[in-house]
MDAnalysis code that builds the backbone (N, CA, C; Angstrom):
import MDAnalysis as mda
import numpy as np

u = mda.Universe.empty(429, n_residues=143, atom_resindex=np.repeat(np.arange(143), 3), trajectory=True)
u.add_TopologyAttr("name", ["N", "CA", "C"] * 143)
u.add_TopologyAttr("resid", np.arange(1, 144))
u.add_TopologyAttr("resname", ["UNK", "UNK", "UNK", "UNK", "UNK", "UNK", "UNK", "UNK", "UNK", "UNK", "UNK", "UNK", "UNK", "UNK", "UNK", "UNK", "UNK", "UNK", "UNK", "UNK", "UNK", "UNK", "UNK", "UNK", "UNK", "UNK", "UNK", "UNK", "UNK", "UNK", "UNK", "UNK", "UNK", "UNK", "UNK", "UNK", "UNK", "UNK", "UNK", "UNK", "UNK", "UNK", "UNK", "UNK", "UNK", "UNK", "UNK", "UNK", "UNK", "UNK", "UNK", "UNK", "UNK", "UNK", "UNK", "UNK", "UNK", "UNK", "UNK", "UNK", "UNK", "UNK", "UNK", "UNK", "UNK", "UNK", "UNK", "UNK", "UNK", "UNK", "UNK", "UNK", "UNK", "UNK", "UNK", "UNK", "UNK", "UNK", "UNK", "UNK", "UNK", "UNK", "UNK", "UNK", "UNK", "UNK", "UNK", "UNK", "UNK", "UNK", "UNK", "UNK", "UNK", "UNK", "UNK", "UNK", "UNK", "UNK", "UNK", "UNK", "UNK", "UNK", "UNK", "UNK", "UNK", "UNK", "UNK", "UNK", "UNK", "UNK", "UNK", "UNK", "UNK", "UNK", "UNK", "UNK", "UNK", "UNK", "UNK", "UNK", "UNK", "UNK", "UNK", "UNK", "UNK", "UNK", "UNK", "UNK", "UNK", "UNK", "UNK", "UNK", "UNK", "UNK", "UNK", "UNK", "UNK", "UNK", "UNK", "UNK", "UNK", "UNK", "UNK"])
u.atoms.positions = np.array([
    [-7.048, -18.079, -34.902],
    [-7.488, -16.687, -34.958],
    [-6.420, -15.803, -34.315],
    [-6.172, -14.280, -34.995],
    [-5.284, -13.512, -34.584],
    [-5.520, -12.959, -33.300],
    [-4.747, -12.326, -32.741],
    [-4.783, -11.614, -31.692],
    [-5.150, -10.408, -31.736],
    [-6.606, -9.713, -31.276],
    [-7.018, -8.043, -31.451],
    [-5.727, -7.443, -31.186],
    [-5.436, -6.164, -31.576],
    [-4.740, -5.481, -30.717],
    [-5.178, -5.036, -29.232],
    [-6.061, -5.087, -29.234],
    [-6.353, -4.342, -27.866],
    [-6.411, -5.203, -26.670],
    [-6.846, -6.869, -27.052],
    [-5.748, -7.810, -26.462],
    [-4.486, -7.468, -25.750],
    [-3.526, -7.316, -26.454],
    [-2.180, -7.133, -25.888],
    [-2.072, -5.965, -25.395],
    [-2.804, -4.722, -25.728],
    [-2.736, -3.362, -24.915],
    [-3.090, -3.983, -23.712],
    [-4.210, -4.171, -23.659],
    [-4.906, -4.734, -21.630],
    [-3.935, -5.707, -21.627],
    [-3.473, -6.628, -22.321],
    [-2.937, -7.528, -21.098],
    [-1.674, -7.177, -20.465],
    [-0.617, -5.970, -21.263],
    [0.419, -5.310, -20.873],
    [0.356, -4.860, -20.118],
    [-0.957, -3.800, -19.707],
    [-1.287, -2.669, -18.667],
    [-1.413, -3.369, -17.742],
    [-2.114, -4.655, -17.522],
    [-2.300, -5.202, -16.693],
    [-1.120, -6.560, -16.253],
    [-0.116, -6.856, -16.735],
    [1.214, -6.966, -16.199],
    [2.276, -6.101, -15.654],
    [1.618, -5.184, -15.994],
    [2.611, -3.959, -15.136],
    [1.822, -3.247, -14.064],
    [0.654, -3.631, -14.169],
    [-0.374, -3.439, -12.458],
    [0.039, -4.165, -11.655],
    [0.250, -5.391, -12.263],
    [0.530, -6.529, -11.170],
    [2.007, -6.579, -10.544],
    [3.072, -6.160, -11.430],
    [4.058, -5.729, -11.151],
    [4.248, -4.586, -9.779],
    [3.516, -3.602, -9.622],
    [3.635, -2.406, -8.663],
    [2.779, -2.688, -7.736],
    [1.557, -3.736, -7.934],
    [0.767, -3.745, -6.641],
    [0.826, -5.272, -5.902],
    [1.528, -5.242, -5.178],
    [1.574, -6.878, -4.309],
    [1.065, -6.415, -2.673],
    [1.031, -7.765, -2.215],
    [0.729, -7.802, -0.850],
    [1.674, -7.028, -0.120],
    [2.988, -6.834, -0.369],
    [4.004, -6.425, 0.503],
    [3.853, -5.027, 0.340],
    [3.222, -4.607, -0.747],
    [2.758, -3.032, -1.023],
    [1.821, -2.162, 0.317],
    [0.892, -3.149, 0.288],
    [-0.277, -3.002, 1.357],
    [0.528, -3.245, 2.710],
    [1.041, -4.371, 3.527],
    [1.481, -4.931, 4.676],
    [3.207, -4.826, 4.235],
    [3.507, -3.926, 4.743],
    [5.422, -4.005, 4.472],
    [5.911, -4.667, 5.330],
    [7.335, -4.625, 4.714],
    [8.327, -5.709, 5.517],
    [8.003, -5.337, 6.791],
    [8.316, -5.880, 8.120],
    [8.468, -5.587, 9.352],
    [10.115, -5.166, 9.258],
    [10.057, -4.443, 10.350],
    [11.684, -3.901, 10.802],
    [11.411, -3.737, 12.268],
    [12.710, -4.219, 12.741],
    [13.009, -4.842, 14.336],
    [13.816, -3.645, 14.519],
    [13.763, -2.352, 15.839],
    [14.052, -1.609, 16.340],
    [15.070, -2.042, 17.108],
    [16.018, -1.327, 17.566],
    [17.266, -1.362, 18.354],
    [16.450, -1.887, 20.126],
    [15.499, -1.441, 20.485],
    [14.845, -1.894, 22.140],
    [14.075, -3.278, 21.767],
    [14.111, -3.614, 20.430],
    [13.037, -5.256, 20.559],
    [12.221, -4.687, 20.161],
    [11.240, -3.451, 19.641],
    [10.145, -3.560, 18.717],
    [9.841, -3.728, 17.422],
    [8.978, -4.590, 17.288],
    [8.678, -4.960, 15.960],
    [8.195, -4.181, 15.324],
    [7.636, -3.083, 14.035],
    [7.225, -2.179, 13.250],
    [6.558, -2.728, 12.093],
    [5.696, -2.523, 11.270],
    [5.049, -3.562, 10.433],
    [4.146, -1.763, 9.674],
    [4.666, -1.287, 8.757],
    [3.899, -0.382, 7.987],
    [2.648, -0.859, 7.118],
    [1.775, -0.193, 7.344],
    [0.465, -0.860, 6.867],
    [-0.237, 0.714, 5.573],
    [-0.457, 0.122, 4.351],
    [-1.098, 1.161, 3.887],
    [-2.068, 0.787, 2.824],
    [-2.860, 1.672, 2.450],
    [-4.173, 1.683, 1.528],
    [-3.799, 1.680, -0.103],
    [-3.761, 1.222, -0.507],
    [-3.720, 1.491, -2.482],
    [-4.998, 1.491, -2.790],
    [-4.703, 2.252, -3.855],
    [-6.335, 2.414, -4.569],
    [-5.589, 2.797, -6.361],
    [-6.069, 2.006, -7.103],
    [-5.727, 2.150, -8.398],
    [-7.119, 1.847, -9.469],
    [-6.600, 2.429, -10.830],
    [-8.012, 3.110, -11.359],
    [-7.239, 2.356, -13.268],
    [-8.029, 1.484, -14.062],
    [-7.465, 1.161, -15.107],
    [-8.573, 1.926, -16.322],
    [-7.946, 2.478, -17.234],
    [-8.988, 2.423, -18.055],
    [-8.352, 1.776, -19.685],
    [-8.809, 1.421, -20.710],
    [-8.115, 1.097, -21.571],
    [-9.468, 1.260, -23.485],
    [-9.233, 1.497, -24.289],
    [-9.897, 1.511, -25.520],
    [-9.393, 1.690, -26.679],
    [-10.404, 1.266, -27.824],
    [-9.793, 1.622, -28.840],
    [-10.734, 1.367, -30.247],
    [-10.312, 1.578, -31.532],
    [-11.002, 1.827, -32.661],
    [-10.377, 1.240, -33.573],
    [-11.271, 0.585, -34.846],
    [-10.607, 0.357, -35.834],
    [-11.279, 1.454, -37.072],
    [-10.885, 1.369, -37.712],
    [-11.012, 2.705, -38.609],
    [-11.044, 2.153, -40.274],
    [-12.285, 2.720, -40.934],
    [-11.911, 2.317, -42.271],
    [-11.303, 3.082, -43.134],
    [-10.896, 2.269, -43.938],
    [-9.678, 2.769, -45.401],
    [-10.637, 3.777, -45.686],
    [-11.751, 4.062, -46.215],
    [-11.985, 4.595, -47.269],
    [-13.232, 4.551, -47.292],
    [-14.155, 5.693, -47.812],
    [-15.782, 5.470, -47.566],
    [-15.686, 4.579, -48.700],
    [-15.409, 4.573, -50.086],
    [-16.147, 3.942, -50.897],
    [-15.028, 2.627, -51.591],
    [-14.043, 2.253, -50.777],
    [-13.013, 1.392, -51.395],
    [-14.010, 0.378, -51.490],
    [-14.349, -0.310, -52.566],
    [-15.214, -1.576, -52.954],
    [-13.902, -2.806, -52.975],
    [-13.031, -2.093, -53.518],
    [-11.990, -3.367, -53.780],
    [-11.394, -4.295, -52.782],
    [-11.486, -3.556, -51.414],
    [-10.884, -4.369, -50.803],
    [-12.405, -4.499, -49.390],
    [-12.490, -6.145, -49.076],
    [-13.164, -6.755, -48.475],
    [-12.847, -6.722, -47.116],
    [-13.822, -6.806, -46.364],
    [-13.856, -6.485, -44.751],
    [-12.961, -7.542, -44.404],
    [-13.575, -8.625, -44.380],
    [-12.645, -10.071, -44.127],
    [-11.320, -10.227, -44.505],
    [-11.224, -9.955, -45.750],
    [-9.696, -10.334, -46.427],
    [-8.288, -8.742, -46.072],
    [-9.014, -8.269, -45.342],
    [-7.760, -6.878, -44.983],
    [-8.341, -6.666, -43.687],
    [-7.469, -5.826, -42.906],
    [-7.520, -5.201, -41.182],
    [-7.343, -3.541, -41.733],
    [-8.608, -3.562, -40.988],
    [-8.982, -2.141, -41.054],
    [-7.444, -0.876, -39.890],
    [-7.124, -0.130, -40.266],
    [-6.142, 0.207, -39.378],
    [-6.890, 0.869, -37.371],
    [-5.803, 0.186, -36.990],
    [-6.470, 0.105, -35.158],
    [-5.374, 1.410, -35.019],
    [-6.277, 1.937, -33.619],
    [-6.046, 3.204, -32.749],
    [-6.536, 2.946, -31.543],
    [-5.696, 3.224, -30.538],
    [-5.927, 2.616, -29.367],
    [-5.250, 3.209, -27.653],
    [-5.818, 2.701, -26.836],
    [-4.390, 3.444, -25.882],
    [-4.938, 3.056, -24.443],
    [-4.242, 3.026, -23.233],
    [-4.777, 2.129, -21.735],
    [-3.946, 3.663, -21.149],
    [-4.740, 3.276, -19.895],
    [-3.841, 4.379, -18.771],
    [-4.147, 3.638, -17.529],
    [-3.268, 3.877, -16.538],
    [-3.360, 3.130, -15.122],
    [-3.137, 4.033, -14.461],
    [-3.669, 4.349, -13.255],
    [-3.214, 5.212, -11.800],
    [-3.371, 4.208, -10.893],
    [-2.283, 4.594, -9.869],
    [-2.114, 4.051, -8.717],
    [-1.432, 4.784, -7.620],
    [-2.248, 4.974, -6.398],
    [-2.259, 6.240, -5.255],
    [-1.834, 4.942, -4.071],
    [-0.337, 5.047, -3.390],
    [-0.302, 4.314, -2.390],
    [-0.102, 5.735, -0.904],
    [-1.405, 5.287, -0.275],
    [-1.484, 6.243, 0.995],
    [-0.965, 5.107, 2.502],
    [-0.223, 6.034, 3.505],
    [0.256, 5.186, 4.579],
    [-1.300, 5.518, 5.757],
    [-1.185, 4.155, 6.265],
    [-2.727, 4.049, 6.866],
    [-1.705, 4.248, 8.108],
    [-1.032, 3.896, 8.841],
    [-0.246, 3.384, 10.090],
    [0.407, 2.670, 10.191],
    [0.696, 2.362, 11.447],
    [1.995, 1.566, 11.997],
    [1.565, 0.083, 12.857],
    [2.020, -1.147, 12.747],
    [1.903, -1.877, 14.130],
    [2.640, -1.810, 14.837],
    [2.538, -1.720, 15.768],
    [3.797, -2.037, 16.850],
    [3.378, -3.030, 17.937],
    [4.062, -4.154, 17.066],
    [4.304, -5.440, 18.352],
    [5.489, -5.579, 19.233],
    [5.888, -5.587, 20.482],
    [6.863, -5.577, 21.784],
    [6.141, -5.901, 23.158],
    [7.049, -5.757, 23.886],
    [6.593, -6.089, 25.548],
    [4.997, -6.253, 26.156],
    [5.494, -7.396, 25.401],
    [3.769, -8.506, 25.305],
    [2.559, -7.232, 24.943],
    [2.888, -6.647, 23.870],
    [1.211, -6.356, 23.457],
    [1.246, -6.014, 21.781],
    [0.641, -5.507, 21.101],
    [0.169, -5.052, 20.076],
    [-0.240, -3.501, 19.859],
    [-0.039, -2.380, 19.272],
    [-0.568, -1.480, 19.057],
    [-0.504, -1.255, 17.432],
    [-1.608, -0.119, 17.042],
    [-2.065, 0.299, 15.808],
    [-1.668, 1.850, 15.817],
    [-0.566, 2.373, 15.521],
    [-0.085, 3.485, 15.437],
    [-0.637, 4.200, 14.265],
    [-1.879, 5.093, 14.110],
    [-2.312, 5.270, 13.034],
    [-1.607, 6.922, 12.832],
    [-1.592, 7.502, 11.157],
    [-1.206, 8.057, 10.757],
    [-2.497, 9.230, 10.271],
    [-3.678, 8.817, 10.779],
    [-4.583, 9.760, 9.820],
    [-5.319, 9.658, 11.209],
    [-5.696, 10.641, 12.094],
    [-7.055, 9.833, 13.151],
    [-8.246, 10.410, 12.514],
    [-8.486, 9.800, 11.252],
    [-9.890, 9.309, 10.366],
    [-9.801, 8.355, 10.163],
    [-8.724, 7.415, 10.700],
    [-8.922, 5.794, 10.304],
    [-9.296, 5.166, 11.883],
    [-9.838, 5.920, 12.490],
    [-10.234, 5.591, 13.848],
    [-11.090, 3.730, 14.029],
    [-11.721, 3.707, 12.924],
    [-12.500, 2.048, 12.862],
    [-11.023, 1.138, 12.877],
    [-10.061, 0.931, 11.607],
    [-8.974, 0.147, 12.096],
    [-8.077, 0.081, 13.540],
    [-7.862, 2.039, 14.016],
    [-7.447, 1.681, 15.352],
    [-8.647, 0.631, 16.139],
    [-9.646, 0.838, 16.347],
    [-10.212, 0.528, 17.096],
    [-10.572, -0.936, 17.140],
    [-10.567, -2.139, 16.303],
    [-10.787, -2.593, 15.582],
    [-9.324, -3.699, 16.421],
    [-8.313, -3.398, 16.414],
    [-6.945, -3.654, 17.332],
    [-7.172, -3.555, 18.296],
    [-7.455, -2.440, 18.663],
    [-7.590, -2.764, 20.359],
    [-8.709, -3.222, 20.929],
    [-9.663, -3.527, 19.827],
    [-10.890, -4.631, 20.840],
    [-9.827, -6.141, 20.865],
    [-8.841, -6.564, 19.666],
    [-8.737, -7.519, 19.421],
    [-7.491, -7.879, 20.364],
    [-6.611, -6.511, 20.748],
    [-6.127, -6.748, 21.859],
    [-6.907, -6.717, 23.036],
    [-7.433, -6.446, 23.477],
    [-8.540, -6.546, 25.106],
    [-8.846, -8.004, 24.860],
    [-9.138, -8.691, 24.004],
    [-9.864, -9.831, 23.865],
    [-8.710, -10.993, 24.309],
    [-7.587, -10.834, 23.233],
    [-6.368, -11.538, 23.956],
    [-5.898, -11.396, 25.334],
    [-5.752, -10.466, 25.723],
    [-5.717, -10.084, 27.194],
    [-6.503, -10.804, 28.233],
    [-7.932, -10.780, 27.402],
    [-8.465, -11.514, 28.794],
    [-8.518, -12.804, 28.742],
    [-7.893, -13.164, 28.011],
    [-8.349, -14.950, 27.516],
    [-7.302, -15.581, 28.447],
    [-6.024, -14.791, 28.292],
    [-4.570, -15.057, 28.901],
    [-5.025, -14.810, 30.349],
    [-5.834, -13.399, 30.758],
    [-5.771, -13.583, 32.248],
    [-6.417, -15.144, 32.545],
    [-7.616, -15.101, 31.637],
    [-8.238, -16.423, 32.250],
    [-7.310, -17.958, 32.273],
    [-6.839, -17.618, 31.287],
    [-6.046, -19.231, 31.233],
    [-4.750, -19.450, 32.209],
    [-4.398, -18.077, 32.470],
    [-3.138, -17.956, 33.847],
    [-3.872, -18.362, 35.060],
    [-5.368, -18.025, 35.495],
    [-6.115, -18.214, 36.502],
    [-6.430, -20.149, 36.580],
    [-6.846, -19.965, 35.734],
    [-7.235, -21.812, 35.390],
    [-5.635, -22.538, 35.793],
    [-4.566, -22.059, 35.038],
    [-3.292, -23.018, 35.665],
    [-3.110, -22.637, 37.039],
    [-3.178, -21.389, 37.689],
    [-2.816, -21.467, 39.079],
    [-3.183, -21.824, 39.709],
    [-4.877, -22.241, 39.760],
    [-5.742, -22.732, 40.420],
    [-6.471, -24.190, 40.096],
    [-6.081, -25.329, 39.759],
    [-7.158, -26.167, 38.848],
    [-8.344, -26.503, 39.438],
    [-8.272, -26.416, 41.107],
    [-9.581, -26.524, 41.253],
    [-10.631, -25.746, 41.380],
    [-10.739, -24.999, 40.915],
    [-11.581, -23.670, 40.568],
    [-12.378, -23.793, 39.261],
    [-13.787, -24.041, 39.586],
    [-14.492, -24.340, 38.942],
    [-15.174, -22.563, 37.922],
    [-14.601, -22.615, 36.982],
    [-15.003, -21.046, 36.061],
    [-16.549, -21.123, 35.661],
    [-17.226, -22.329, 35.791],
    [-18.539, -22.171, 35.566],
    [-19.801, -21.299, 37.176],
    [-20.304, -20.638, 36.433],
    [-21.641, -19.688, 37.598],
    [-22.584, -20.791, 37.723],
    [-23.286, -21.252, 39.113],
    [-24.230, -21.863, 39.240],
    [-25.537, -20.528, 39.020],
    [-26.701, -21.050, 37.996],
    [-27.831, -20.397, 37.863],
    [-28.842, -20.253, 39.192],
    [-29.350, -19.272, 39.499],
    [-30.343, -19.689, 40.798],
    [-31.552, -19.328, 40.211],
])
């Protein structure tokens, strides 16, 4: 069996989506600053496909020629948008992490970092405490 046209319309549109939108789109390269900081651009895509089409007959009353045995003539057409917005910045250096945001309406992702830094933070104080001390028991007796 042949190939619709509208087959190869979507599957084009959609090799050239895949073409412009990768992971490195969203999470960019990192770039290493002249003092040792690391930089890591972070941003949002949002893209929109639409694609259709028609086949059309010869003729109201052509009897002679059969649905099956001829292709009715096709009309057709796809469109793609794609909006890449910058969400912020990471900045990893002198032992920490930050979320340098670019919009403060993306306040949930900042925030979101710095619980996840506080959390690392304290795990490290605890595990620096446990090596300096081993006999120091970290468990609370219940009363």
């Amino acid at each position: 069996m042949t190939e619709h046209p509208i087959e190869g319309l979507m599957k084009t549109t959609m090799d050239n989506l895949k073409e412009m939108v990768d992971v490195n789109t969203i999470i960019g390269d990192p770039v290493q600053s002249p003092d040792g900081l690391v930089i890591i651009p972070v941003s949002k895509i949002t893209f929109g496909f639409a694609s259709g089409g028609a086949e059309f007959n010869k003729g109201k009353n052509s009897k002679d020629q059969s649905t099956s045995e001829s292709k009715f003539p096709f009309g057709g057409g796809s469109s793609a948008g794609v909006s890449v917005q910058p969400v912020g910045f990471i900045v990893a250096g002198n032992n920490q992490i930050k979320l340098l945001t670019v919009d403060e309406g993306n306040t949930a992702l900042s925030n979101l970092f710095d619980f996840v830094s506080k959390i690392a933070d304290n795990i490290q104080k605890t595990t620096n405490k446990t090596k300096a001390d081993p006999n120091v028991d970290n468990k609370k007796e219940v009363q």
